[in-house]
N, C-alpha and C positions, 0 to 999 in steps of 0.2 A: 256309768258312761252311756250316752245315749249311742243306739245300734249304728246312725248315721254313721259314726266315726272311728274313729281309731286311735289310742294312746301307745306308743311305746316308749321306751328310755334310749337316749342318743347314742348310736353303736360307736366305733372306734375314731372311723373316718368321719362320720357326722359331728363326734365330739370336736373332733381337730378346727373342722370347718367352723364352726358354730364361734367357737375359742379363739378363733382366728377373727371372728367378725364382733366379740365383744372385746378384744384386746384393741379396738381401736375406738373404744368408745371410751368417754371419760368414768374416772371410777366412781363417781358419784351415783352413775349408773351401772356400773360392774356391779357392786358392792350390793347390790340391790334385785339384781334379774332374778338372783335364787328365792326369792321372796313370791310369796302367791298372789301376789297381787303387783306385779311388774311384770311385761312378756314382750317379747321380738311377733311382728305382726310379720304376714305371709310375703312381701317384697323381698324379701330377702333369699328365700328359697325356691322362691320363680325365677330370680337371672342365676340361681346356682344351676337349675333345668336348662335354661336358655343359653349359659356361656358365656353370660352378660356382667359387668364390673356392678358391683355393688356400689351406683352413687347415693344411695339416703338410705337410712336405717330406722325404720318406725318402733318408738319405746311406746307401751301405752299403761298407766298405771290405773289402778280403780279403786286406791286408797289416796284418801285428801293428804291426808299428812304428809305421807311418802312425798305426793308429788309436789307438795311446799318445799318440804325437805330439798328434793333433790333441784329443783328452780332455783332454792336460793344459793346452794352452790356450784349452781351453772353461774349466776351473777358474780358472786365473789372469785371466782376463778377466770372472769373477763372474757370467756369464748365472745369468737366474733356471733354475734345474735343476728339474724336474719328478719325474725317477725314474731313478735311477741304481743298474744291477747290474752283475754281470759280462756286456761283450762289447758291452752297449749302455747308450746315454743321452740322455735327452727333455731338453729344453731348449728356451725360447723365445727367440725374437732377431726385432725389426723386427713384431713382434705376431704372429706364425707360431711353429707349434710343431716343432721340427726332431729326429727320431729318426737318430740314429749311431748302426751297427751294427757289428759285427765277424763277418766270417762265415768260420769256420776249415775246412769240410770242403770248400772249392776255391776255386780263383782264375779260373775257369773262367767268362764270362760266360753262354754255352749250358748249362753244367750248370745254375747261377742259372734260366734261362727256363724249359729242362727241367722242374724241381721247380717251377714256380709251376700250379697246378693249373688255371684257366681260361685259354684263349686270351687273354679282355683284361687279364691280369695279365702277359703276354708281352711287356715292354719295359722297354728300360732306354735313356737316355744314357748312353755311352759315351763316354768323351773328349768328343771334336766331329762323333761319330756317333749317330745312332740304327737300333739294333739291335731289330726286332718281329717277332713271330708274324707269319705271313702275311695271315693274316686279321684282324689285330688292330683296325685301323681300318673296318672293314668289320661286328664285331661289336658294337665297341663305339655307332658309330653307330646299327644297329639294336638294339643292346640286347639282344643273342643274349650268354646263358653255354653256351659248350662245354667240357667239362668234358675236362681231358688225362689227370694223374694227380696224385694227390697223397701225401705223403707223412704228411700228418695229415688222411684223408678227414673227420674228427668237424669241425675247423676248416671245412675246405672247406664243411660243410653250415651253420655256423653264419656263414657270410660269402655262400651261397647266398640265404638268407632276406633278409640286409641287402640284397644287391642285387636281390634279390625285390621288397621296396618303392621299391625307385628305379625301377622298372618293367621288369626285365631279365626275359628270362624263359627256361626251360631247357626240353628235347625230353625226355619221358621216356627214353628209353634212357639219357641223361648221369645223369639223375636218379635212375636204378635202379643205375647204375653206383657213382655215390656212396654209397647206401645198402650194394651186394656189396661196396664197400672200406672202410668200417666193419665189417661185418659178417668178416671178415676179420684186418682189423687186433684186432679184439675176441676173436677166436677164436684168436691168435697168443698174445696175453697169457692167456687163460685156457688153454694149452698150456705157456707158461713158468711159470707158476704152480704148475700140477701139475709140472711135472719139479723144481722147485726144492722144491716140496713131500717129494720120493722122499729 
């Protein structure tokens, strides 16, 4: 396990909690979370910090099959469908809105943490573990964004602002860092541009 992080198994109270938020999901995906390659993404254990109702439950799978599998009996079982393309699909069940994703560029949980651009987006359950940044619990309580990297900085700054008004708040360096990685990224496509141009 990379030093960044932290793995343990779900204590008493976290199991209850956890049990409680896959008991409203459909068992297409119950039946499946214990699997390593199924996992609950971090939204869910930021409004357990914050106090907040858990309205959407993010699944994310990184096996094709599974995630065929489990689409097609989202379809056969008729949930109401909200938005459905390639690789993912919105769906509500139990009054909760549930996002299944399909993520094909690894199977890799630390790669997943890696790419996720603030420290409190650094967690997932896994199986019947929870895997987090080190400081995840730490920033998310005080409401610290530390910014690591991101792969789509423009996102990153437009989910900056949202957790802006939730009262989170960032150190300019991360903040100037985000701006040098747009600025960057912007600078990469008007370089491809031109050569595609020649």
């Amino acid at each position: 396990m990379h030093n960044k992080y932290l793995i343990y198994e779900l204590d008493t109270s976290g199991f209850i909690y956890f049990n409680e938020i896959k008991n409203k999901l459909p068992k297409c995906i119950i039946n499946n979370l214990n699997n390593k390659s199924c996992f609950i993404w971090w939204w869910v254990i930021r409004n357990y910090f914050e106090n907040e109702k858990n309205r959407d439950i993010d699944i994310f799978c990184t096996d094709k099959i599974m995630f065929l599998i489990i689409l097609e009996e989202i379809k056969i079982n008729t949930f109401n469908i909200l938005l459905e393309k390639e690789n993912f699909i919105k769906f509500t069940y139990n009054n909760k809105e549930v996002d299944l994703s399909f993520i094909e560029w690894t199977n890799n949980v630390i790669d997943l943490l890696e790419n996720s651009d603030f420290t409190i987006s650094k967690w997932i359950l896994y199986k019947n573990s929870i895997i987090h940044y080190k400081s995840f619990i730490n920033d998310i309580i005080n409401k610290k964004l530390i910014y690591t990297w991101s792969s789509n900085p423009w996102w990153s700054y437009i989910r900056l602002e949202k957790f802006q008004k939730k009262w989170f708040t960032i150190n300019d360096n991360d903040y100037q860092e985000i701006i040098r990685d747009i600025w960057k990224k912007q600078k990469m496509k008007l370089s491809l541009r031109k050569l595609n141009q020649k």
